[in-house]
C-alpha positions as CSV (number, residue, x, y, z in Angstrom):
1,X,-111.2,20.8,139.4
2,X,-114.5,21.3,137.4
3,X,-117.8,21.6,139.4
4,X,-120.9,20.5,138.7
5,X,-123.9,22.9,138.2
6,X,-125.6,21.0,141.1
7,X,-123.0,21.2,143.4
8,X,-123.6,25.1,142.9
9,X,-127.0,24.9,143.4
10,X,-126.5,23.1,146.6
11,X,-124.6,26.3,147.8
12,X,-126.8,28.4,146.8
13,X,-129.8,27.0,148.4
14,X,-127.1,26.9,151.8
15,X,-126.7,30.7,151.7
16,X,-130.3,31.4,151.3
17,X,-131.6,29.2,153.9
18,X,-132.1,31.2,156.9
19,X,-132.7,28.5,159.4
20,X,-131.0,28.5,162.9
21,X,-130.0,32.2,162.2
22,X,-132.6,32.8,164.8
23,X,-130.9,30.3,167.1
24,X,-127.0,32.2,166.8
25,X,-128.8,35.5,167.1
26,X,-130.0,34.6,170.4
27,X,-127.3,32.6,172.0
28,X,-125.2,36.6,170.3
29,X,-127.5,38.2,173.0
30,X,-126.9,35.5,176.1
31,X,-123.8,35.7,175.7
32,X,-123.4,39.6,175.6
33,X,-125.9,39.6,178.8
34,X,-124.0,37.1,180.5
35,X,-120.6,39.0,179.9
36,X,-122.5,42.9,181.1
37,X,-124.0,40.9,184.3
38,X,-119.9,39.7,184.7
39,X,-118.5,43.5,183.8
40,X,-121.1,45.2,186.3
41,X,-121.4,42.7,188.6
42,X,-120.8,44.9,191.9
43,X,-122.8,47.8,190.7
44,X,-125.6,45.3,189.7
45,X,-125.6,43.8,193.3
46,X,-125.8,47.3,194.9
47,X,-128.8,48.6,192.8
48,X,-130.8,45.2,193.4
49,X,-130.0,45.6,197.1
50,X,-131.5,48.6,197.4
51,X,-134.1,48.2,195.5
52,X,-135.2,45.5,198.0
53,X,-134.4,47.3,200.9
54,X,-136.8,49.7,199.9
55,X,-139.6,47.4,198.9
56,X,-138.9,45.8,202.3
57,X,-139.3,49.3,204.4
58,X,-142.6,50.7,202.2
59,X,-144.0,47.0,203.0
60,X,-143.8,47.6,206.9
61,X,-144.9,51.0,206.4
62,X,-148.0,49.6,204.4
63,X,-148.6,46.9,207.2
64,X,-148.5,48.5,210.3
């Protein structure tokens, strides 16, 4: 099958266009997040836990 020297040139444009590479990178990075959140899910919930417990007693210490 012999190509045409547009069709080549249409490929080439294709690989150099960057567009929606910033789109796949991000929804890379949600999905990795989403999947650490899933992994440490229990050790997440423990840390955010006390973290509020501890806001919530240095507030009543700083109120009364």
């Amino acid at each position: 099958m012999k190509r045409k020297k547009s069709d080549l040139k249409g490929l080439s444009t294709f690989w150099k266009e960057e567009e929606g590479m910033g789109t796949v990178e991000i929804i890379l990075i949600i999905v990795v997040l989403i999947g650490l959140v899933i992994i440490f899910k229990t050790q997440l919930r423990g840390l955010v836990e006390s973290v509020f417990e501890k806001i919530t007693k240095d507030s009543k210490t700083i109120m009364s």
